[in-house]
C-alpha positions, 0 to 999 in steps of 0.5 A: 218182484224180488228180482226186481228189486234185487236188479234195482240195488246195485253199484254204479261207481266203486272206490279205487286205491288212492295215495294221499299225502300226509295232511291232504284230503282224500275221496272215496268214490261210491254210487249206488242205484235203487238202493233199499238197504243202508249204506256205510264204509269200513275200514280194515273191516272195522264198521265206520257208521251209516249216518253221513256224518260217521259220528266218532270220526270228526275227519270222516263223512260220506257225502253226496247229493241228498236229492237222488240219494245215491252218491255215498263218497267217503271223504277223509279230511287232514289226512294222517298216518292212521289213515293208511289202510283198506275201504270198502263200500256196503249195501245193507239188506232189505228184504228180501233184498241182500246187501251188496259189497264193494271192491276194496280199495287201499289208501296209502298215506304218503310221507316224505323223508326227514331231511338226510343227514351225512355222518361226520358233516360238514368236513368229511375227514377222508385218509389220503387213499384209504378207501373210506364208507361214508353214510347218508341217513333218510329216516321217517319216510313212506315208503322208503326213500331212494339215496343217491350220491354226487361229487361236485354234481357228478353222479357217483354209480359204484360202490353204492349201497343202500337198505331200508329199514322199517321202523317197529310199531308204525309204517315209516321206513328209515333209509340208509345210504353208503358210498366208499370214497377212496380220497385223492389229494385232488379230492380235497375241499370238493362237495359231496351231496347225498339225496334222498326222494320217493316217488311222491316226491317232485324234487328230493332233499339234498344235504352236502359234506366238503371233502377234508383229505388227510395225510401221514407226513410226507418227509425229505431230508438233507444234510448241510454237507454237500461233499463226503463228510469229514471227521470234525465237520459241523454237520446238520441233519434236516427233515422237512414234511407236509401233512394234513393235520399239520401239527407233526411231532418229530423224532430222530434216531442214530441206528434206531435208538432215539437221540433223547431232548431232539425233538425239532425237524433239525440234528446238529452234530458239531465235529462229528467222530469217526464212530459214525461213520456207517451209522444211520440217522433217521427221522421220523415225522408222526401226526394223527394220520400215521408216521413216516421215516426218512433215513441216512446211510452215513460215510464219515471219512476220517484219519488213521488210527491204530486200533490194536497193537503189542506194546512190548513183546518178548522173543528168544534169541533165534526163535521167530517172532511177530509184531501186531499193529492193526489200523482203521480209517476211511479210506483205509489206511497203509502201514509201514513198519520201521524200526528205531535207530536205523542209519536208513529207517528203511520201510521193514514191511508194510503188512499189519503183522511184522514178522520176525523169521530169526531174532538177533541181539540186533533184532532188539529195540523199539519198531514204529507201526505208521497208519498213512491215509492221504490228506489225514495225519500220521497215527504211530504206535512204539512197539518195544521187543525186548528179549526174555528174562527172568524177572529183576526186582527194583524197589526200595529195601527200606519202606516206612509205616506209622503204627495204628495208619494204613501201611503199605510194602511196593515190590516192583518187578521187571519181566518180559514175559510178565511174571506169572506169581508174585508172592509175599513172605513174613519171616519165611512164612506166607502173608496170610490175606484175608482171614479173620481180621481181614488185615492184609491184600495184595494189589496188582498192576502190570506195568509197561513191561512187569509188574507193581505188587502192593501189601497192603496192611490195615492198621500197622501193629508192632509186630508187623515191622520187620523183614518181607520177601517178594517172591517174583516168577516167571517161565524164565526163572525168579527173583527175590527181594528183602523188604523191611517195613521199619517203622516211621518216627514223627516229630512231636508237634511243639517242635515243628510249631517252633520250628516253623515260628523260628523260621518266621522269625528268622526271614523277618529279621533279615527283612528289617536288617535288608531296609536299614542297610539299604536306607543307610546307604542312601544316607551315606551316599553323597559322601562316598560318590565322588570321594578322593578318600576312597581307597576300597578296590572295586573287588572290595567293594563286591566283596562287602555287597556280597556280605550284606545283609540283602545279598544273602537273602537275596542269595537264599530266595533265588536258591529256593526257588532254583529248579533241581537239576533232576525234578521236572515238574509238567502235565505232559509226558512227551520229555519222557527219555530213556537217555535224558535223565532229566525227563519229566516225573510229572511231580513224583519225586526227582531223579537221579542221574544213572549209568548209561543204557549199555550193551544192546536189548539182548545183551546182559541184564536189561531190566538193570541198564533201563534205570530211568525206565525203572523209576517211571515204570513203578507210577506209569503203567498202561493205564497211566502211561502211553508210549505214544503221544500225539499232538496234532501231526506232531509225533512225540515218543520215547526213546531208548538207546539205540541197539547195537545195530552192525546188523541192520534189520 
């Protein structure tokens, strides 16, 4: 009997694994025939009840028909996460009949991804060929979802990556999608979508992103000037660019150092120098993206200019000598050595270095260095080559200080070559400079030939007037001179206010006598026109107008404001000649007419034929004075006597 009834308690339909979405309804089959035990189901081997209700689980129930009793389907209503797990159906025992099992089934509850978001939506910002990951988020999924990626509906297969990542503590699985963009310009505004579905899916969920290419400035520059840029032309530089950000921040350069206060897409230069030729300009345009620069080699032409040359040069008699005049310009200029006072003033070389193989007394005198360069002017420079002597002293004897001022002594030497030591005597005994009282300094200047000493003495006393000597050498021999510092008498102030008032009074005197002579004569006048009584001979006449009161100060205004026949007063040293004792002297004292430049450069005494030169010389040294002048094309100099020239050179 026990077998009979054990073959009667059996499973005539068993569960099966299901999947079920979140929220929907779902049954677990079971059948069984000539059943005698109880029945209940588990879940994940946990016991739900054998009542069909399942109290405890309102969303449970085992239902089937009350009549045969044999259907025991486990129904799960609103189905949820909690839901997800592994059923069984069972038989209980009933003796002596054992309890049956059913096989397991699994429900897996489904649930689809939130919808997936792009990172950087809605403008993907893409750098103009900058391979760039883009990333698609589908998070809270079960199971995971699958991600794909299309452009403009075009599916994209490379450079894809995908990688599912479960969430700790429930079943969801948060899925992560990457495509590498390697933007193009073409690229720019398109649709890219990103998809998100699972297998339980019917259509996937699809978030998109416009495609914002970006780009460093894209730069081309240009300069007004279309042929070669000329010395003093107006010259504007300009940078033009697009970029994405369009706000560009612009800078520019002169050999890489940035021309401060630019800061526009244009650089102006007005006259343009000479310095720049070879330079390089640049401009560089920067936004977020990156900077780019743009360069330009420049090519200045300009005229000849003498960059460096001897001024005076000294040689002995028949030694060899050489005369430096170096130029630069663009095109390179040509120079052509002449000299000064040739009947010819034919060219002498026409190398930068002049030289000299034998020097004679009528080698001496002043050479012109020209730099040509065609459509430019002339650029000249004077060099003197005077013969070496030993120094001359040419000051004044008598010089004057004020006790308790500032003094000051001046010894001027000429020499070629310029002296090695100058040195000061105060009764035969060296000038002490610096010590305690730091009274006395020495200043020195060279001059265009020589050089210009001055002691200085702060706050003059008694004891330092008297005699001085000036001590000059050089490789040729000496000179020496006596200076007295005599001391520089004041007239007492009262005198000078009287004098100045009698002199006031003086002019104003003659003023009022000048208005009553002249209303006299208009008084008299009608008388004297005409008169057959009038007996003055005209020479009378021109005498007693000459005696008038007028006549005088008319006399006395036009000689004060006659100019001296030696003082020239200009701004410009371009009358400066060794012939014309009237040059100009630029307000420093007047001139005085001298004997003439004699002999020739080499013959006797040099330093004491230049007289004028002298005079100059002890204000205009070379960093005052240039022997050469240019206005313009014009080319003004000055000129020395001309050398004995039976010789032509």
């Amino acid at each position: 009997m026990s077998s009979a009834v054990m073959a009667r308690q059996r499973f005539t339909q068993e569960p099966d694994s299901v999947w079920a979405r979140r929220g929907g309804v779902v049954l677990l089959n079971c059948s069984i025939a000539d059943r005698v035990g109880a029945v209940q189901w588990t879940q994940n081997g946990v016991a739900l009840g054998t009542e069909r209700a399942l109290p405890g689980y309102p969303r449970y129930s085992m239902i089937g028909s009350e009549i045969q009793r044999r259907d025991w389907n486990l129904q799960i209503r609103d189905v949820g996460l909690e839901d997800d797990g592994r059923y069984q159906c069972q038989a209980g025992p009933h003796t002596p009949v054992r309890g049956i099992r059913s096989r397991s089934a699994d429900v897996t509850v489904v649930i689809p991804p939130e919808y997936p978001t792009i990172d950087g939506a809605p403008t993907l910002s893409l750098v103009l060929h900058r391979p760039t990951n883009v990333t698609c988020r589908a998070n809270n999924g079960k199971p995971a979802a699958d991600i794909t990626w299309f452009l403009e509906r075009q599916r994209i297969t490379h450079r894809v990556f995908s990688s599912s990542h479960p969430r700790p503590g429930d079943k969801l699985v948060d899925t992560v999608g990457m495509v590498t963009i390697n933007a193009s310009k073409e690229d720019a505004g398109r649709r890219l979508e990103c998809r998100a579905l699972n297998q339980f899916m019917e259509r996937p969920f699809i978030t998109f992103a416009s495609i914002d290419v970006q780009y460093a400035p894209e730069v081309t520059m240009s300069v007004n000037v279309s042929r070669t840029i000329r010395e003093y032309d107006n010259v504007r530089f300009s940078c033009t660019g697009q970029a994405n950000p369009a706000d560009i921040t612009w800078r520019w350069y002169r050999n890489n150092r940035e021309v401060e206060g630019e800061g526009g897409n244009t650089l102006s230069i007005p006259q343009i120098s000479y310095d720049y030729n070879g330079n390089t300009v640049a401009c560089t345009a920067s936004n977020s993206v990156g900077r780019t620069r743009k360069e330009m080699t420049l090519i200045v032409q300009y005229g000849p200019r003498i960059t460096d040359s001897d001024t005076v040069v000294g040689a002995d008699l028949a030694d060899s000598t050489e005369l430096r005049c170096r130029a630069q310009g663009n095109p390179p200029p040509h120079v052509v050595w002449t000299k000064k006072g040739s009947p010819t003033r034919r060219t002498l070389s026409t190398l930068p270095t002049y030289r000299v193989p034998v020097v004679t007394k009528a080698t001496f005198g002043v050479y012109v260095c020209t730099a040509t360069s065609p459509d430019f002017p002339d650029a000249s420079k004077e060099v003197l080559l005077l013969q070496n002597q030993k120094p001359s002293i040419h000051s004044e004897t008598k010089q004057f200080a004020e006790e308790g001022e500032k003094g000051q002594l001046v010894c001027i030497a000429h020499s070629v070559p310029k002296p090695d030591r100058m040195i000061w005597l105060k009764d035969g005994k060296p000038v002490e400079l610096g010590g305690r009282e730091r009274r006395f300094s020495v200043e020195e200047t060279d001059l265009l030939y020589g050089r210009r000493s001055v002691l200085h003495i702060v706050n003059v006393q008694r004891g330092d007037f008297g005699h001085y000597n000036c001590n000059v050498i050089n490789a040729y021999g000496s000179d020496n001179v006596t200076l007295t510092l005599v001391e520089k008498t004041v007239a007492p102030l009262p005198y000078i206010i009287g004098g100045v008032v009698g002199g006031v009074a003086v002019v104003f005197v003659i003023a009022v006598t000048c208005v009553l002579y002249h209303r006299y004569k208009r008084e008299d006048g009608g008388s004297i026109v005409g008169s057959t009584t009038d007996t003055d001979s005209s020479g009378d006449k021109k005498r007693k107008d000459a005696d008038s009161p007028c006549t005088l100060m008319d006399q006395w205004r036009q000689d004060y404001n006659k100019p001296k026949d030696f003082c020239r007063h200009s701004a410009d040293y371009d009358e400066l000649n060794y012939k014309d004792h009237t040059g100009n002297n630029n307000a420093y004292g007047c001139l005085e007419p001298s004997e003439p430049y004699r002999d020739s450069y080499g013959a006797g005494d040099y330093s004491r034929a230049m007289t004028p030169l002298e005079r100059y010389e002890a204000v205009y040294g070379p960093s005052a004075y240039s022997m050469t002048n240019f206005r313009s094309r014009e080319h003004t100099h000055i000129d020395l006597p001309d050398a004995d020239l039976a010789t032509d050179v």
